[in-house]
C-alpha positions as CSV (number, residue, x, y, z in Angstrom):
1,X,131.1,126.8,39.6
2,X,130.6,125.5,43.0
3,X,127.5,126.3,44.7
4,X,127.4,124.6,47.8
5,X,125.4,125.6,51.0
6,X,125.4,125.0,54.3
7,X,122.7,124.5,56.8
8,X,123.0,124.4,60.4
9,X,126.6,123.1,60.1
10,X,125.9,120.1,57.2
11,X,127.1,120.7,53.7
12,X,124.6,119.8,50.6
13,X,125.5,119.5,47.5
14,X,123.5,121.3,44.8
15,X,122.9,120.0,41.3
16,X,124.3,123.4,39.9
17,X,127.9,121.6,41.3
18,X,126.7,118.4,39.1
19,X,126.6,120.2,36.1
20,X,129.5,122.6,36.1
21,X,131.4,119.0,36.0
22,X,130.9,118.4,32.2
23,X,134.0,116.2,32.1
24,X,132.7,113.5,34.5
25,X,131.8,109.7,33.1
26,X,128.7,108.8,33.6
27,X,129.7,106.5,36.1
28,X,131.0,109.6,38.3
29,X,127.5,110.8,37.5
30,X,125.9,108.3,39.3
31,X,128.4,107.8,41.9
32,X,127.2,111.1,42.6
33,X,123.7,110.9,42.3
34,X,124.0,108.0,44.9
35,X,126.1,109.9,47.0
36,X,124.0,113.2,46.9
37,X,120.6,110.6,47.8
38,X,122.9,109.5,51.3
39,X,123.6,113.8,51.8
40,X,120.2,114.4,51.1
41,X,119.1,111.7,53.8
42,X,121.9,112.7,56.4
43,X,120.5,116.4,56.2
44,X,116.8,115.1,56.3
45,X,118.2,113.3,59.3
46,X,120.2,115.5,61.0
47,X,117.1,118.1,60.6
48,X,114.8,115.4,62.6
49,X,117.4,115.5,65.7
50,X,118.9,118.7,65.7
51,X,116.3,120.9,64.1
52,X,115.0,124.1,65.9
53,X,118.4,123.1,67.7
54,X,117.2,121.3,70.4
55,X,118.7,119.1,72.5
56,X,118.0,115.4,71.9
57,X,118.1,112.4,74.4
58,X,117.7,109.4,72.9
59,X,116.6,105.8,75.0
60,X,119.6,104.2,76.9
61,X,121.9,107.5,76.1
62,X,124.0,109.1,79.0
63,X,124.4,112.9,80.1
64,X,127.6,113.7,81.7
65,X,128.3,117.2,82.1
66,X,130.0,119.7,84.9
67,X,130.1,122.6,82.7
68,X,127.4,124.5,81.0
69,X,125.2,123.3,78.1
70,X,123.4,126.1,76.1
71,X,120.0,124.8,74.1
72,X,118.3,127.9,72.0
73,X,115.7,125.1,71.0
74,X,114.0,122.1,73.2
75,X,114.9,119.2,75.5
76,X,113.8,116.1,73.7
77,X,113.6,112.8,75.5
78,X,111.6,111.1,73.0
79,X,111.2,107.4,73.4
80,X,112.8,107.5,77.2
81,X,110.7,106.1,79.7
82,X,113.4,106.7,82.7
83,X,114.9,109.7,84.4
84,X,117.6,111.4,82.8
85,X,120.2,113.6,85.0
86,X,121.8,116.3,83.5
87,X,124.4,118.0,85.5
88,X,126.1,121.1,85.2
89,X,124.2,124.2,83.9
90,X,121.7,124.1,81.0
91,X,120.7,127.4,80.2
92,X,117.6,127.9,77.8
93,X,118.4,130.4,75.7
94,X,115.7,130.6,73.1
95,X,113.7,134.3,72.2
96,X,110.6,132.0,71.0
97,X,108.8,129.1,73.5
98,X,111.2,126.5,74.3
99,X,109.8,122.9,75.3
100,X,111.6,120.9,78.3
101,X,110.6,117.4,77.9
102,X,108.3,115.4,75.9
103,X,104.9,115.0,77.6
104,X,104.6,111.1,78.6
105,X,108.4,110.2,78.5
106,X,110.5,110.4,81.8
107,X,111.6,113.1,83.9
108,X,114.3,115.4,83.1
109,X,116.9,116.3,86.5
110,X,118.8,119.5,86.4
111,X,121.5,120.4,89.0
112,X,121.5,123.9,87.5
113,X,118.5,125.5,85.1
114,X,118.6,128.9,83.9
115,X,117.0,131.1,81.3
116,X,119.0,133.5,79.4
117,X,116.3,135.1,76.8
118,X,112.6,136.3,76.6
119,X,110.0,133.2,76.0
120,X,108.2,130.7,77.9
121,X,110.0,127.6,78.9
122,X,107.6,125.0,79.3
123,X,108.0,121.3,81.6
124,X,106.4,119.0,79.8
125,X,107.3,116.1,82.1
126,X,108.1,115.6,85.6
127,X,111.3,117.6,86.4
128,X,113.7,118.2,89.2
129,X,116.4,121.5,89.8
130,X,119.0,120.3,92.5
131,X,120.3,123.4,93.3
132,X,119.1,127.0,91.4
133,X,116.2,127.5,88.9
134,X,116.7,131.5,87.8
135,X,115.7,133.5,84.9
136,X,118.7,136.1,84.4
137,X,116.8,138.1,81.7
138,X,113.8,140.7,81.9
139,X,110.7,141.1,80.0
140,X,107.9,138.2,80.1
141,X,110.0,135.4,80.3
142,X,108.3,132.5,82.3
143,X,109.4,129.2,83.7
144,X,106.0,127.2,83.0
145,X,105.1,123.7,84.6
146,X,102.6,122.0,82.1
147,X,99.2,120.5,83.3
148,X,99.8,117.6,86.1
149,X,103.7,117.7,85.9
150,X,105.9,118.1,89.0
151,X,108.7,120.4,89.7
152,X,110.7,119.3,92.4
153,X,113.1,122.2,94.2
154,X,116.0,120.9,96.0
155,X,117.2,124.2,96.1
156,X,116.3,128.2,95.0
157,X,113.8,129.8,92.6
158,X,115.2,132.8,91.2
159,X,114.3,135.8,89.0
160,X,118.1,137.7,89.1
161,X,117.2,138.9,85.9
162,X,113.7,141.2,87.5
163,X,111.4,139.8,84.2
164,X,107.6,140.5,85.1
165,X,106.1,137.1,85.1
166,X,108.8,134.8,85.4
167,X,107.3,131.8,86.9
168,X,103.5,129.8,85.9
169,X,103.0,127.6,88.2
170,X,99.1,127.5,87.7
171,X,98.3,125.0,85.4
172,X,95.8,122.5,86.3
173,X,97.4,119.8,87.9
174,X,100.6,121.1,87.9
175,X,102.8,120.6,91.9
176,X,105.6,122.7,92.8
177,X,107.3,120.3,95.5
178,X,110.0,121.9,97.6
179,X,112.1,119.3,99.1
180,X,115.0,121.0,100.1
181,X,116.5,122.0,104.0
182,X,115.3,125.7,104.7
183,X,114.6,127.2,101.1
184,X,112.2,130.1,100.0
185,X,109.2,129.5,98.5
186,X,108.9,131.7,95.6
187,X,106.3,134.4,96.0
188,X,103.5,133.3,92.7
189,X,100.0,131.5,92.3
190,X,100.5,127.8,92.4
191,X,98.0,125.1,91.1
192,X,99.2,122.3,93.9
193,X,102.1,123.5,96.5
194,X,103.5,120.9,98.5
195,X,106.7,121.0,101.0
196,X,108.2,117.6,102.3
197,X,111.7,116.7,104.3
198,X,112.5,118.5,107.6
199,X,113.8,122.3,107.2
200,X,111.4,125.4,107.3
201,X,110.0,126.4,103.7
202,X,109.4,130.2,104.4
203,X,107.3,132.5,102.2
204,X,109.2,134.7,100.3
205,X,106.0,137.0,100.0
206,X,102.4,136.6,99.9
207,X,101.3,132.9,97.4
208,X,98.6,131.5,96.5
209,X,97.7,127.7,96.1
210,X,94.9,127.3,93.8
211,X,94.1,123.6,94.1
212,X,95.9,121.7,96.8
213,X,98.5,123.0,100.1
214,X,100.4,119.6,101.5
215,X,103.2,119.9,103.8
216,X,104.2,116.6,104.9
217,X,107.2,114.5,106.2
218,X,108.4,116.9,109.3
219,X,108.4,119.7,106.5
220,X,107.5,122.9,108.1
221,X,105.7,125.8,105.9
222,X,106.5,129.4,107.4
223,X,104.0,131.8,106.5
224,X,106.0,134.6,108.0
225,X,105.0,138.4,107.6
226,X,102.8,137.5,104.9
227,X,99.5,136.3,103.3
228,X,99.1,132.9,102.4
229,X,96.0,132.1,100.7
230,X,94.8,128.3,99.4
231,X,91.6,127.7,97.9
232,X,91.7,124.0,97.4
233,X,92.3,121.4,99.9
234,X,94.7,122.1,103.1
235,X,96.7,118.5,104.3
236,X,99.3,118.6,107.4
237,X,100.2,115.5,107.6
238,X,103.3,113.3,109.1
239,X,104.8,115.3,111.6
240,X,104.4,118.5,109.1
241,X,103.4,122.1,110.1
242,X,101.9,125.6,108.9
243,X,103.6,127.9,111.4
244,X,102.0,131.3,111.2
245,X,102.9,134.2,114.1
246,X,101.5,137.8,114.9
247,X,102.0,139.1,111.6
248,X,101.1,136.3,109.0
249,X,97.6,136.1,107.2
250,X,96.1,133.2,106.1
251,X,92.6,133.1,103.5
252,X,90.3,130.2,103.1
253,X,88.6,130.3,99.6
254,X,86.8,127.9,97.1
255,X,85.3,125.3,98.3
256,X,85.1,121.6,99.9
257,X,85.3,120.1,103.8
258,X,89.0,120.5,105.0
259,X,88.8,118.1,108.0
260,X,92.3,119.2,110.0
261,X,92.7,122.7,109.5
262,X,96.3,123.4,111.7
263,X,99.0,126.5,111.8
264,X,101.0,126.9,114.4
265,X,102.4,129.8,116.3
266,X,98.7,131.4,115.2
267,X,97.7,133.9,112.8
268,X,97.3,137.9,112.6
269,X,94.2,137.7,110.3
270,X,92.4,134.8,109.1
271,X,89.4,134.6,107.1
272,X,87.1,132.1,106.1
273,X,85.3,132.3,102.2
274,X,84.7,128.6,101.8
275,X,81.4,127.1,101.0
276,X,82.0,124.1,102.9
277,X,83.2,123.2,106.5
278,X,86.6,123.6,107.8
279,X,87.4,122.0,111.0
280,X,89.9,123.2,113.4
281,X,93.1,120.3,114.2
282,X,94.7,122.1,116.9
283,X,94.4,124.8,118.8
284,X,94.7,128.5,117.1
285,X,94.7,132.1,117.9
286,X,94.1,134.9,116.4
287,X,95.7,138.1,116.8
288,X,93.7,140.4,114.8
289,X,91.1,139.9,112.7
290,X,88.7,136.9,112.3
291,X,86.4,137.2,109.7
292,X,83.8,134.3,108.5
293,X,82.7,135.5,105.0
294,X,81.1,132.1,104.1
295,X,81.2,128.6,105.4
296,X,81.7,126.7,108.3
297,X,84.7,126.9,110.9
298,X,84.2,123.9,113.4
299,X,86.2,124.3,116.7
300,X,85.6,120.9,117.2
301,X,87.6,119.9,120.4
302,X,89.7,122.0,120.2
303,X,90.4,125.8,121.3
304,X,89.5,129.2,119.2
305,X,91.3,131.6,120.6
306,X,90.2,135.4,119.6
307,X,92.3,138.6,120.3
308,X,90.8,141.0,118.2
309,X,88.2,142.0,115.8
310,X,85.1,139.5,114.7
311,X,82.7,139.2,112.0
312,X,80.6,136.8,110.5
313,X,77.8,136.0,108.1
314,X,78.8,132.2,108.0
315,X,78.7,129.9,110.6
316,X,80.8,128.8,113.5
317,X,80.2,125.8,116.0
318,X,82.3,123.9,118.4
319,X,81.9,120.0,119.9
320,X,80.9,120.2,124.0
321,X,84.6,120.2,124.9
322,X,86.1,122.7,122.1
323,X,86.3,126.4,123.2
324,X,85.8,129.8,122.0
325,X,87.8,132.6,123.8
326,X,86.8,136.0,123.0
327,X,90.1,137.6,124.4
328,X,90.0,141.3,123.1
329,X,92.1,143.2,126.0
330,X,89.9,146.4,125.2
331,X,86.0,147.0,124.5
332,X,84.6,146.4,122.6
333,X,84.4,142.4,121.0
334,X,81.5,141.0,118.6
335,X,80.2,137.6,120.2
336,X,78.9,135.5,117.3
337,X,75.3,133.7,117.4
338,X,76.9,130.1,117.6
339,X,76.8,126.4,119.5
340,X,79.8,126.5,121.6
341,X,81.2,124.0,124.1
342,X,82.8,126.0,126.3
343,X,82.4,130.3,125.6
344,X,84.9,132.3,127.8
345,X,84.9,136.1,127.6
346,X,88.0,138.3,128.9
347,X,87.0,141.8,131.4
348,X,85.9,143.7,128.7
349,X,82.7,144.7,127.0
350,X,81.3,142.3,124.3
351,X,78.5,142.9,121.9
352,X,76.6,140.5,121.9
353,X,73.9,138.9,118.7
354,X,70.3,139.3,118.3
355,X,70.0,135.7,118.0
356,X,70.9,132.8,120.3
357,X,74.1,132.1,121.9
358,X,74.1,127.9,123.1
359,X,76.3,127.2,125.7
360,X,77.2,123.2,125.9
361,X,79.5,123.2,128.4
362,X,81.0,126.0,130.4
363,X,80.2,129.6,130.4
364,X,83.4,132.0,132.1
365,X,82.1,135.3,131.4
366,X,85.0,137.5,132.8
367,X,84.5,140.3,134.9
368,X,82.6,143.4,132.5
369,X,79.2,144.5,133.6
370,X,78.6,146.6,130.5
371,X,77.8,144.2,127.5
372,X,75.6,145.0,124.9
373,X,72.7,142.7,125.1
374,X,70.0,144.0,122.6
375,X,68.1,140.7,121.4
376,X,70.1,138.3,122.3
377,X,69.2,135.3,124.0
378,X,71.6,132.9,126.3
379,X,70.9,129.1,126.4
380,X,72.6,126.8,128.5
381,X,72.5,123.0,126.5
382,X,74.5,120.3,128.5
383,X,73.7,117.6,130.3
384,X,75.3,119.4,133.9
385,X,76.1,122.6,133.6
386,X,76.9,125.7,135.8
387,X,75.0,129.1,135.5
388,X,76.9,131.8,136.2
389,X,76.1,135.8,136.9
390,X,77.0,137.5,133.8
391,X,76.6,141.2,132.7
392,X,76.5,143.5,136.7
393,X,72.8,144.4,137.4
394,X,71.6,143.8,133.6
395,X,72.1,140.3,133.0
396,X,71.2,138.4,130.4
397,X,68.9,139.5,128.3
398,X,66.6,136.1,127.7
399,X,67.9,133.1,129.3
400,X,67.0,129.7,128.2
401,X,68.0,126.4,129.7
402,X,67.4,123.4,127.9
403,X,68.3,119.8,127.6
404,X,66.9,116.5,128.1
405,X,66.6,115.7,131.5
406,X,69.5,117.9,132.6
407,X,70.9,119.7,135.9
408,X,71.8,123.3,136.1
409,X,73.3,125.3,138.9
410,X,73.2,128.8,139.5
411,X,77.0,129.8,141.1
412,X,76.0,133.3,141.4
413,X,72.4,135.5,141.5
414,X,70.5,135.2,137.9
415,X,69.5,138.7,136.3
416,X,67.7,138.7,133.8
417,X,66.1,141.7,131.6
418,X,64.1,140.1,129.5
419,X,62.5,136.1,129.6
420,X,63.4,133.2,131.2
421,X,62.6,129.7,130.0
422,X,63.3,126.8,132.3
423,X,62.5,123.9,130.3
424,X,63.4,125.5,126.8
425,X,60.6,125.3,123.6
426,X,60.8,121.6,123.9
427,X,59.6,121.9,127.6
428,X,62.5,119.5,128.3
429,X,62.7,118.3,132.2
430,X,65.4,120.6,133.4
431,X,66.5,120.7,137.0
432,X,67.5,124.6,137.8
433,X,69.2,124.7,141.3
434,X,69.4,128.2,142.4
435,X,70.7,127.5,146.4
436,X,70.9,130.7,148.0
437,X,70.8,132.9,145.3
438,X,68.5,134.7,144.1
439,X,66.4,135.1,140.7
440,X,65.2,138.1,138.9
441,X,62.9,138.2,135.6
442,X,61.4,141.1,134.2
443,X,59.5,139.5,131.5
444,X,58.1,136.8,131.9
445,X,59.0,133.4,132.9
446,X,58.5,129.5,131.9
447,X,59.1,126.7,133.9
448,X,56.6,123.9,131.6
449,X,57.9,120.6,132.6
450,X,61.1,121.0,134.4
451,X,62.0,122.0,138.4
452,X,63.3,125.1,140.0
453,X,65.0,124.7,143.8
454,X,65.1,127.6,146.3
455,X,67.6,126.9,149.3
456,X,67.5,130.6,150.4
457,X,65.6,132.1,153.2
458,X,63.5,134.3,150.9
459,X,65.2,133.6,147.7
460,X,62.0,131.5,146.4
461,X,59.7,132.4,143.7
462,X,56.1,131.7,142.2
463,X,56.5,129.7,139.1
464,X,52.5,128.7,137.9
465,X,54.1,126.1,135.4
466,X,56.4,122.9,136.4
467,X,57.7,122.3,139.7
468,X,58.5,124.6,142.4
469,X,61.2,122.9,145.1
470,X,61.7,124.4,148.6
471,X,65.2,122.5,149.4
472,X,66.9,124.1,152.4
473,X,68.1,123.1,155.6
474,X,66.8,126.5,157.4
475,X,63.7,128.8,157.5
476,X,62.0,129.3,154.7
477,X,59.7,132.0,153.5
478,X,57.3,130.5,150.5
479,X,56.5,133.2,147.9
480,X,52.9,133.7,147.5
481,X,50.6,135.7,145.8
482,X,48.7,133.4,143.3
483,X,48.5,129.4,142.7
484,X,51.7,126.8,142.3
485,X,51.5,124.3,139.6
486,X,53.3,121.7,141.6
487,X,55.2,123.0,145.6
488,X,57.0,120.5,147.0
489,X,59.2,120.2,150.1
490,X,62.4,118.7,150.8
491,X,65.4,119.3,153.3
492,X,64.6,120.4,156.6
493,X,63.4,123.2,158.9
494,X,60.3,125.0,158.6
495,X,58.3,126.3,155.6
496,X,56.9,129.3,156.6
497,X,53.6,130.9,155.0
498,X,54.1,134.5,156.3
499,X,50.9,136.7,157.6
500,X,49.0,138.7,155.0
501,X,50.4,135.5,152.5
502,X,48.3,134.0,150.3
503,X,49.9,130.4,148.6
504,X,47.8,128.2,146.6
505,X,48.8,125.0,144.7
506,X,46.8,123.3,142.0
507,X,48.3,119.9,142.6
508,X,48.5,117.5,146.3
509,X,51.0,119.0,149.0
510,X,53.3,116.6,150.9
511,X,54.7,117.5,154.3
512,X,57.6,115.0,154.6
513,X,59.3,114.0,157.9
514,X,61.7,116.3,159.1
515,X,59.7,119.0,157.7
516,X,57.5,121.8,159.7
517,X,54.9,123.5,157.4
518,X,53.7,126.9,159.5
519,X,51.0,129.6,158.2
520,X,51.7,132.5,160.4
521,X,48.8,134.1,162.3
522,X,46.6,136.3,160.7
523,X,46.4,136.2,157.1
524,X,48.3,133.4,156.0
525,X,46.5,131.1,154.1
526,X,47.2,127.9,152.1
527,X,44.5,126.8,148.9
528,X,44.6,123.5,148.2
529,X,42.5,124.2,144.7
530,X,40.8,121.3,143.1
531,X,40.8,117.5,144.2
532,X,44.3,118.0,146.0
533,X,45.3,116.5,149.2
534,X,47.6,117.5,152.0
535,X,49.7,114.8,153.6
536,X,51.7,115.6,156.3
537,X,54.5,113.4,157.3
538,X,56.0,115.8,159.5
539,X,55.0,118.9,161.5
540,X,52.0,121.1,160.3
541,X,51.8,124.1,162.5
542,X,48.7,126.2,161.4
543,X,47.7,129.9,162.8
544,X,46.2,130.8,159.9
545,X,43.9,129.1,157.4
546,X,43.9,126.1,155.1
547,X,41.3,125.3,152.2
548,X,41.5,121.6,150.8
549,X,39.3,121.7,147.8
550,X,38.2,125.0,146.6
């Protein structure tokens, strides 16, 4: 009796067949046995290529296909260092883990990939899909990329079929590369992300890029309505862009320095969890909210634009050109303790820190008289700088200038509720020009090492540190009541001591040419105190009393 089987389509011959054949010569018999050693090694053979039933490309083969090519097992290019292209559609249909590839041969192009069945299907090697990856079934089935293989998408990811977690694209090392015109970027965590070739690469939904965000060669990446967050490195390179717009969120996470941080068209929220710096490319704005959870956003030279809400228990600083805008159109806006180049505020109430906001280059502090001041202190860094009038009939709350050997102006009167330093904790030798204005302190003031000039009629004050100047071209009433460190006289006109006055001056007084020094009659007197002289150059006009050397 004949007891043949078949196994995946090869026919072996059993020995039951052998022995049901009584009437054969022994040479038959071995014919046979020779003949069923060649069977045996066929079916061994055909088991190694075709077992599992899996595809198998061989080195120097070619794949020509415009239909479809079904594969319930995997893609084998053992032995193939080359690309192969398969064209057509190759649909995966396996229910258990199918492998695409074998790890360290050559990439595998698709025109066409889909899955038709529940399991993982796993890239192996690097791999291409010229027009539509798409998983047609539901359930768990996944599209996988193996650790530090590429995907490249010249076309669409799909998931027709609705399954639950159709695409990982997290493995370390792994790139999704989307290098089509416009496509969709499909909405899942990615390990490395990268779009390249002009067209706009638009979010499908919110992603995630674990390790590594490149856009490159005039490729743009549209965040659109939705959040994109990356928590490795962020490169814009080539003519690329991150366009973003009023309602598109961007997150920082992870860690490491990103030194050109760019999206265009700006951002609704952004937020900064980063334990390392990130420095601004280009200009940005937010719409919304700016949060800085952790890390370093550095404006650099360019221009921070803020619209809405602001917090911050990181750090934020800014080069002497950059600038911050805080640009709420309603009160009230959190100011952020910071070194900024150039700080602009819109007409609206701010609130600002109990700490120290540093001003390098220019402060525009919009038109709002009701700031919240509580603790907060204002210095003024550069090397020539404006001082403006800020805050109505409050002020600032403690001003500080500072900076080596620098010039400040005051465009407008100085209020000030709480101290003023002129000179800052290094007692640097700071020129303060207030001209006509005028210059209120309630607490108490510092002047060690640097210059303060009056140009007003009465606008001077008594400073017993540093240098008191008397510039102006008209009468001038000197402020008395106690003892100069150093007075001085420049300009012209007369320097009036007024009756009932008292001025002293613990260093020499100089009356230059051009120059009338008068003590009114009466009271007015003038202390020289220690070994200082009087020299007048110009015109000393005395009707009250003078002591050189007390």
């Amino acid at each position: 009796m004949n007891t043949d089987k078949k196994k995946d389509g090869i026919t072996i011959i059993t020995s039951s067949f052998i022995h049901s054949q009584r009437s054969v010569t022994m040479a038959h018999l071995s014919f046979l046995r020779k003949s069923i050693g060649v069977i045996l090694a066929l079916v061994l053979m055909t088991g190694a290529l075709f077992g599992q039933n899996n595809l198998v490309i061989s080195n120097g083969s070619t794949v020509t296909n415009s239909g479809t090519i079904r594969v319930k097992g995997n893609i084998d290019n053992t032995g193939v260092a080359g690309a192969t292209t398969i064209g057509g559609t190759v649909e995966l249909k396996g229910t258990t883990g199918q492998d695409i590839g074998t790890n360290g041969n050559g990439a595998l192009n698709f025109t066409t990939l889909t899955a038709t069945a529940v399991s993982t299907k796993t890239f192996n090697v690097d791999a291409s899909v010229a027009t539509a990856l798409n998983i047609t079934s539901a359930g768990a089935t996944q599209f996988a990329v193996a650790a530090s293989q590429d995907l490249t998408i010249g076309g669409t990811i799909q998931n027709t079929g609705g399954a639950g977690t159709p695409y990982d694209f997290d493995n370390s090392g792994a790139v999704v590369i989307y290098n089509g015109g416009a496509q969709s970027v499909f909405t899942t965590t990615y390990d490395g992300l990268t779009v390249t070739n002009a067209g706009s690469k638009s979010l499908g939904g919110s992603i995630t890029v674990v390790s590594a965000l490149t856009a490159n060669s005039s490729s743009d990446l549209s965040i659109g309505a939705n959040l994109l967050t990356v928590n490795g490195t962020y490169s814009v390179s080539g003519g690329a862009t991150v366009t973003g717009g009023a309602t598109s969120d961007l997150t920082l996470n992870g860690s490491g320095d990103i030194a050109s941080f760019e999206v265009t068209g700006g951002l609704s929220d952004f937020i900064l969890n980063r334990s390392n710096v990130v420095t601004l490319g280009a200009d940005l704005t937010v719409a919304d909210g700016f949060t800085i959870t952790a890390g370093t956003l550095a404006v650099n030279t360019s221009t921070l634009t803020l619209n809405g809400a602001v917090t911050s228990s990181g750090t934020l600083t800014s080069a002497a050109t950059g600038t911050v805008n805080y640009n709420k159109g309603t009160d009230v806006q959190n100011v952020l303790a910071a070194s900024y180049g150039n700080l602009t505020f819109s007409s609206f109430a701010k609130t600002l820190p109990a700490g120290t906001v540093t001003v390098a280059g220019t402060f525009t502090p919009g038109a709002s008289a009701t700031h919240t001041i509580t603790g907060n202190t204002f210095d003024f860094t550069g090397a020539t700088q404006n001082v403006p009038s800020f805050n109505g009939a409050t002020g600032y709350n403690n001003l500080t200038l500072s900076g080596a050997a620098s010039t400040k102006t005051a465009t407008g009167n100085l209020e000030i509720a709480g101290n003023f330093d002129n000179g800052g904790g290094s007692d640097n030798a700071v020129t303060l020009d207030m001209g006509l204005n005028t210059l209120v302190i309630d607490g108490t003031r510092d002047n060690t090492a640097s210059t303060i000039k009056f140009a007003g009629a009465s606008n001077g004050q008594l400073f017993t540190t540093g240098t008191i100047e008397y510039s102006g071209t008209i009468t001038q009433t000197i402020a008395g009541g106690g003892d100069y460190n150093i007075l001085t006289f420049t300009g012209t006109g007369i320097k009036s001591i007024a009756a009932a006055t008292t001025v002293g001056t613990n260093n020499d007084l100089s009356v230059p040419a051009g120059i009338t020094l008068q003590l009114a009659a009466g009271s007015s007197t003038l202390n020289l105190n220690g070994t200082s002289n009087l020299t007048v150059a110009g015109t000393l006009d005395n009707a009250g009393v003078i002591e050189i050397g007390l």
